[in-house]
C-alpha positions as CSV (number, residue, x, y, z in Angstrom):
1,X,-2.9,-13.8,5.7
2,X,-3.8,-10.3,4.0
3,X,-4.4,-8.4,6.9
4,X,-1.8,-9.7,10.8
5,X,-4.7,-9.6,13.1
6,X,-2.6,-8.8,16.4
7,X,-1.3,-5.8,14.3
8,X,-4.7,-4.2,13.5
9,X,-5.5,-5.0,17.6
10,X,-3.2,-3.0,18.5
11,X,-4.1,-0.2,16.1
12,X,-7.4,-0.4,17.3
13,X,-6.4,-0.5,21.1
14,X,-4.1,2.3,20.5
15,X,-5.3,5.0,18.6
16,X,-9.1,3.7,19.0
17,X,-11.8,1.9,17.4
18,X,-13.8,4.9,15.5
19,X,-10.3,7.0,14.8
20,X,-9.0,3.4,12.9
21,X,-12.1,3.2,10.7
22,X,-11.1,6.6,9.7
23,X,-8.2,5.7,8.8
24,X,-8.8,2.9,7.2
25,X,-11.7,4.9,4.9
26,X,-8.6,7.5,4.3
27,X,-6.1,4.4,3.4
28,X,-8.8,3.1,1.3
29,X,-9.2,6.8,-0.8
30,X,-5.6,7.6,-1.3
31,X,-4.1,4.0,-1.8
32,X,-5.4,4.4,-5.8
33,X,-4.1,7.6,-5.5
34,X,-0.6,5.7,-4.7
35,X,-1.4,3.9,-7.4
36,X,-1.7,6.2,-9.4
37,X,1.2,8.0,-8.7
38,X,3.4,5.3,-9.4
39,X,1.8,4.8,-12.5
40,X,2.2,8.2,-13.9
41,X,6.1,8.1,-12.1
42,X,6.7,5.0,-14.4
43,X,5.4,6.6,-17.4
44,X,7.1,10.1,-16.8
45,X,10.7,8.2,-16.1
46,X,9.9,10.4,-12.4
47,X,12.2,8.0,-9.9
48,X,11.7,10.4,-7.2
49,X,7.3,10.5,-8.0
50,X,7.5,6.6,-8.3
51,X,9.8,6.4,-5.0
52,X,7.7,8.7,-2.8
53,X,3.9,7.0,-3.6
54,X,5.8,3.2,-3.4
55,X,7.0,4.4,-0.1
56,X,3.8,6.0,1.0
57,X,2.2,3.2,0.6
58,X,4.6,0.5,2.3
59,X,4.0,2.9,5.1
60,X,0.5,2.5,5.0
61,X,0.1,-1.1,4.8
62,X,2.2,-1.3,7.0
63,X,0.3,0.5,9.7
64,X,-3.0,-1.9,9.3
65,X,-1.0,-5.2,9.3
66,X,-1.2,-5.5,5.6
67,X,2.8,-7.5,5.2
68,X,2.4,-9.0,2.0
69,X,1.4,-5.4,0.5
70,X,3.5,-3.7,2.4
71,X,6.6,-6.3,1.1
72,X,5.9,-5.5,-2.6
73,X,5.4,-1.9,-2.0
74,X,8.9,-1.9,-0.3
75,X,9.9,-4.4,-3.3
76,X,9.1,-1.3,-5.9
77,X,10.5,1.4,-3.6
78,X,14.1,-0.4,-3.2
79,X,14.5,-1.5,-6.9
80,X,13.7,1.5,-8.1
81,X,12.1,3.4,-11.5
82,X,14.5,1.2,-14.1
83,X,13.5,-2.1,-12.5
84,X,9.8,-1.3,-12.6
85,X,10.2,-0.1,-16.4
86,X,12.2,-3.6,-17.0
87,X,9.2,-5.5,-16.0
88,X,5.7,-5.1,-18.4
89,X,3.5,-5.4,-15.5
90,X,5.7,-4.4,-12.4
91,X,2.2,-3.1,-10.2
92,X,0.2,-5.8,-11.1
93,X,1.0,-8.0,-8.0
94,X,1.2,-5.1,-5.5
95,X,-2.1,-4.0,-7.3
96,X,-3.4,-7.6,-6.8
97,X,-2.5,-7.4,-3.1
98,X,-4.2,-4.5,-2.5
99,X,-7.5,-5.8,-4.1
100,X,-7.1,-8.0,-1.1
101,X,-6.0,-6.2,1.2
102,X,-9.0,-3.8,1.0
103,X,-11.6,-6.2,0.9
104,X,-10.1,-7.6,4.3
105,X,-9.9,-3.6,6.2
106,X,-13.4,-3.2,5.1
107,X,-14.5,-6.2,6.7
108,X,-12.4,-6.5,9.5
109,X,-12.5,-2.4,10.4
């Protein structure tokens, strides 16, 4: 499951239907931005740059319901610049998930 259903209810019954398309638009404009970040931490050997957008967005996914994204974001965050560098393609599956994971907000917002 991309996006836990009962967690995006109760986004939407708490903070409202309309505000949670907003925020779901914002997550949807700043998540490549994450991206992009983490991408540009990796290749300035920034721990602190990579650290900050992987955490960003764990926070973020986690706020919509989005576990499995949220999971690999918190996967990059804990291990850290040096394990990322170790591995050739160490955003693709986050970056996968995401692909996903915005195709099911946009659906379901």
């Amino acid at each position: 499951m991309t996006i836990d259903r009962d967690t995006f209810k109760a986004l939407q019954d708490t903070a409202g239907a309309d505000f949670v398309v907003e925020l779901v638009d914002a997550f949807l404009e700043e998540a490549p931005i994450m991206f992009e970040s983490m991408r540009s931490g990796l290749a300035e050997r920034d721990p602190d740059k990579f650290r900050r957008a992987a955490h960003s967005l764990k926070s973020n996914a986690n706020t919509f319901g989005a576990t499995g994204l949220a999971a690999l974001a918190k996967e990059l965050e804990l291990s850290g610049l040096q394990a990322a560098l170790d591995r050739p393609d160490a955003l693709g599956p986050a970056r996968a998930e995401y692909e996903r994971v915005a195709a099911a907000l946009k659906e379901i917002r």
